[in-house]
C-alpha positions as CSV (number, residue, x, y, z in Angstrom):
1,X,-20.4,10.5,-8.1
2,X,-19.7,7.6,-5.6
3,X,-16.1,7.2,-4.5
4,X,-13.4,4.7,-4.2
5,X,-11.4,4.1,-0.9
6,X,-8.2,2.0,-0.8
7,X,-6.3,1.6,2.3
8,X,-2.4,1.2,2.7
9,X,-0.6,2.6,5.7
10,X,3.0,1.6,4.7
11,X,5.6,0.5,4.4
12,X,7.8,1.7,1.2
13,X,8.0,-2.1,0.1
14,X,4.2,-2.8,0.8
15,X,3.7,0.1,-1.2
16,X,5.7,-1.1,-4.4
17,X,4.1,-4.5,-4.3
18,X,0.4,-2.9,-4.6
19,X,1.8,-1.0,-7.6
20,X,-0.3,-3.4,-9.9
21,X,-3.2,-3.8,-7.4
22,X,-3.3,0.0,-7.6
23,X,-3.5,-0.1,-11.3
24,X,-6.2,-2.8,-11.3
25,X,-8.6,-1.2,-9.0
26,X,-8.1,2.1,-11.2
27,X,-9.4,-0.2,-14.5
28,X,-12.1,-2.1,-13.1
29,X,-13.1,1.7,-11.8
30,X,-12.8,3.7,-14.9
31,X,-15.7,6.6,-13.8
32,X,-15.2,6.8,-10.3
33,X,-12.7,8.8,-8.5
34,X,-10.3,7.1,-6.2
35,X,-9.0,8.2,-2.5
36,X,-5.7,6.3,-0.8
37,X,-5.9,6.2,2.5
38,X,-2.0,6.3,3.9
39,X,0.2,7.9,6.5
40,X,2.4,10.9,6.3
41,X,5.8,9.4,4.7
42,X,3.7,8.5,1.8
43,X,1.8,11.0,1.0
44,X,4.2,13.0,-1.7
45,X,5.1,9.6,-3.2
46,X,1.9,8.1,-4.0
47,X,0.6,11.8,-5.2
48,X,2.3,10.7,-8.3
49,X,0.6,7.7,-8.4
50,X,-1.4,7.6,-11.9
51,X,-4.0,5.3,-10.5
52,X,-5.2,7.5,-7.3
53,X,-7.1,10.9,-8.0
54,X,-6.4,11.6,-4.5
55,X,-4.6,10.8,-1.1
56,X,-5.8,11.0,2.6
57,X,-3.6,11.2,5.5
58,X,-4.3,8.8,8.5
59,X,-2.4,10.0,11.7
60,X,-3.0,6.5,13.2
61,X,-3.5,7.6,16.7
62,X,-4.1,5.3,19.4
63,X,-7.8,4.3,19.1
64,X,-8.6,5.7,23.0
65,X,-8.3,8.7,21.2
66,X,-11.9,9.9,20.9
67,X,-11.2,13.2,18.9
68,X,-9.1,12.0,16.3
69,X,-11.5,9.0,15.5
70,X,-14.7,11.3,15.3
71,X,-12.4,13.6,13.0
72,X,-11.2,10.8,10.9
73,X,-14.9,9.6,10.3
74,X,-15.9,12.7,9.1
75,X,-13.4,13.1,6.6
76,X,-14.5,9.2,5.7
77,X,-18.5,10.1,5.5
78,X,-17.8,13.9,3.4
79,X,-16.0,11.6,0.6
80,X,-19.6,9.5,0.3
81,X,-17.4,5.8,-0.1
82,X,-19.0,3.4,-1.8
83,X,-15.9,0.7,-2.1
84,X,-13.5,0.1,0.0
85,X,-10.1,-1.9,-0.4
86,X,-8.6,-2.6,2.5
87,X,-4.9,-3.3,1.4
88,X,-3.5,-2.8,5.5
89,X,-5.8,-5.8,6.4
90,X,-5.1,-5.1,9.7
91,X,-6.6,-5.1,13.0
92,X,-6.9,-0.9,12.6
93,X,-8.3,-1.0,9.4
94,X,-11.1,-3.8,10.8
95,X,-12.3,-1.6,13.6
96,X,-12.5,1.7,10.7
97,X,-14.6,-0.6,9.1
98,X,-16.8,-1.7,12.0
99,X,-17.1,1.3,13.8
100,X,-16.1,4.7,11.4
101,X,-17.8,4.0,8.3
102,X,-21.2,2.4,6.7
103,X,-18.9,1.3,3.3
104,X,-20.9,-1.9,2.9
105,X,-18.6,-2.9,-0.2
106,X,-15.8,-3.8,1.7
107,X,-12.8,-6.1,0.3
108,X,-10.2,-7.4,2.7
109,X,-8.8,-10.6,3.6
110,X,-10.7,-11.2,6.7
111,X,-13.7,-12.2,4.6
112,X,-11.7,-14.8,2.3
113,X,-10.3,-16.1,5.5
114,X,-14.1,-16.7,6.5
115,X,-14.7,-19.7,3.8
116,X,-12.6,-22.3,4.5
117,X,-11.5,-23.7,1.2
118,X,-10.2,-20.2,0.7
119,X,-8.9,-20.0,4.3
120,X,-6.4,-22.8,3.1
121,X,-5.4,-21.4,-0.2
122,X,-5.0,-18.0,0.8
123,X,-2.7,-18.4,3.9
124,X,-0.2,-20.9,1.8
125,X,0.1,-18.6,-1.3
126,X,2.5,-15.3,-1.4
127,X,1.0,-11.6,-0.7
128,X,0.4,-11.0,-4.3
129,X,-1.5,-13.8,-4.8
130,X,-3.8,-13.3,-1.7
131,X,-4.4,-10.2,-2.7
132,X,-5.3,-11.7,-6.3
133,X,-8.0,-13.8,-4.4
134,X,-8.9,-10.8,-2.5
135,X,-9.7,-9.0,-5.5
136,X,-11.5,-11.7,-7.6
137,X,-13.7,-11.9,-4.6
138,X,-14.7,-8.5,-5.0
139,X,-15.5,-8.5,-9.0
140,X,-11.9,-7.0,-9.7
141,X,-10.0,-7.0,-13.0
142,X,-6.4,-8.6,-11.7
143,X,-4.5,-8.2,-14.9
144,X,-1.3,-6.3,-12.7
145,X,-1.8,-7.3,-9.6
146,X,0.8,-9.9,-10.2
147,X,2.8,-7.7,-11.9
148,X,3.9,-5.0,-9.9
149,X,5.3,-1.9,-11.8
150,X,6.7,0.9,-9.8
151,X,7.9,2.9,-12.4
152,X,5.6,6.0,-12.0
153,X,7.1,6.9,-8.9
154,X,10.6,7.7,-10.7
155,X,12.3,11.2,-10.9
156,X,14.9,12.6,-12.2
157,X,17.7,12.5,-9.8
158,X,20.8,14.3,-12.2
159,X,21.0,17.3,-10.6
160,X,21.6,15.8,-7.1
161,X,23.9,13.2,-8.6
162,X,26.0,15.8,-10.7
163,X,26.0,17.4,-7.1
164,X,27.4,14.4,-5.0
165,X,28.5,12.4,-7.3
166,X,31.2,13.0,-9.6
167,X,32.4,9.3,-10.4
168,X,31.4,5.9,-10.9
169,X,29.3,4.6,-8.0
170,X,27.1,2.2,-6.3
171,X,24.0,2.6,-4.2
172,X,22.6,0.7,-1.8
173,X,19.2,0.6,0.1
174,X,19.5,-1.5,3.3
175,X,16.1,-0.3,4.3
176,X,14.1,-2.1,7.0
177,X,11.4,-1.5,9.5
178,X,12.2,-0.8,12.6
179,X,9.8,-3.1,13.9
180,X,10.7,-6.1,11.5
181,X,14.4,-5.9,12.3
182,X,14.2,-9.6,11.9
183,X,13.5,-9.1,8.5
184,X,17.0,-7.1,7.6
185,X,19.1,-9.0,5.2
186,X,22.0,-10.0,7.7
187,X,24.5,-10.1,4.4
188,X,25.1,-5.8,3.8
189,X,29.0,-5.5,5.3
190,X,30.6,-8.5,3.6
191,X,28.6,-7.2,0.4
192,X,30.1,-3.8,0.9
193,X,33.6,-5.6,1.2
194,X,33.1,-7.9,-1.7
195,X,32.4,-4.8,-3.5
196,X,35.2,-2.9,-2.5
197,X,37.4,-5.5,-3.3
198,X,36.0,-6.3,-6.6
199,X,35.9,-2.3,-7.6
């Protein structure tokens, strides 16, 4: 049986937003078994993913590093890909695909960007929508992939909350990349005061 390979490194929110790519990919695929390619911090969460039969670890090591690339390449070739959607769309995830694999059904942005009318729409729509384009391209159902739904990945949380918790409260998730510190919502302290005020 040939096999599916989808690529996403990270982060947490990059990884909610392909929650309906995900689900996509797994209907347009129906008899094929399908591999996420991801790093560590991941790995647990998008186990529970019902759209993936299965999820490989990518140390991302610098790419001097001779070993690890010849080890990552085996564990590409023993999986036999036949597709590969390269979600990252990064400069890594080019040279895997130039120089660690023979995938020749490869869908990533780079190739949209390539035809000019598309060049234009692509880079003025939203991330969803590019990777709606992306997909199309490729012959892929896209009823979700505008849709993200992220709901798999819930648990049940009681225990720790009867734990820690023994009132009323409210959580917040100021979480941002390290290296996209520029991204971080400026706003969380006179929130937190508002919210104390109010409560």
């Amino acid at each position: 049986m040939s096999n599916i390979l989808i690529i996403k490194h990270g982060s947490l929110g990059d990884i909610v937003q392909i929650s309906g790519v995900l689900r996509d990919i797994r209907q347009t695929h129906t008899e094929k078994k399908i591999f996420i390619l991801t790093t560590m911090p991941y790995v647990e969460l998008l186990s529970r993913c019902p759209y993936v039969d299965g999820v490989l670890v990518d140390k991302r090591l610098p790419r001097w590093n001779i070993l690890y690339l010849i080890k990552l390449r085996k564990m590409l070739k023993k999986f036999s890909f036949t597709h590969a959607y390269d979600l990252q769309n990064s400069a890594r995830t080019s040279f895997y695909r130039k120089y660690l694999t023979k995938i020749s059904n490869w869908s990533c942005s780079e190739d949209i960007l390539k035809e000019e009318k598309n060049k234009t729409i692509a880079l003025s729509q939203p991330v969803l929508e590019r990777f709606k384009i992306q997909l199309e391209k490729f012959k892929t159902k896209t009823n979700y992939t505008l849709n993200p739904d992220f709901s798999w990945s819930c648990s049940n949380i009681d225990t720790i909350l009867n734990k820690y918790f023994s009132k009323k409260f409210i959580l917040l998730f100021p979480f941002c990349s390290p290296k996209l510190s520029h991204k971080k919502w400026p706003y969380y302290n006179e929130l937190i005061r508002m919210i104390k005020k109010e409560y």
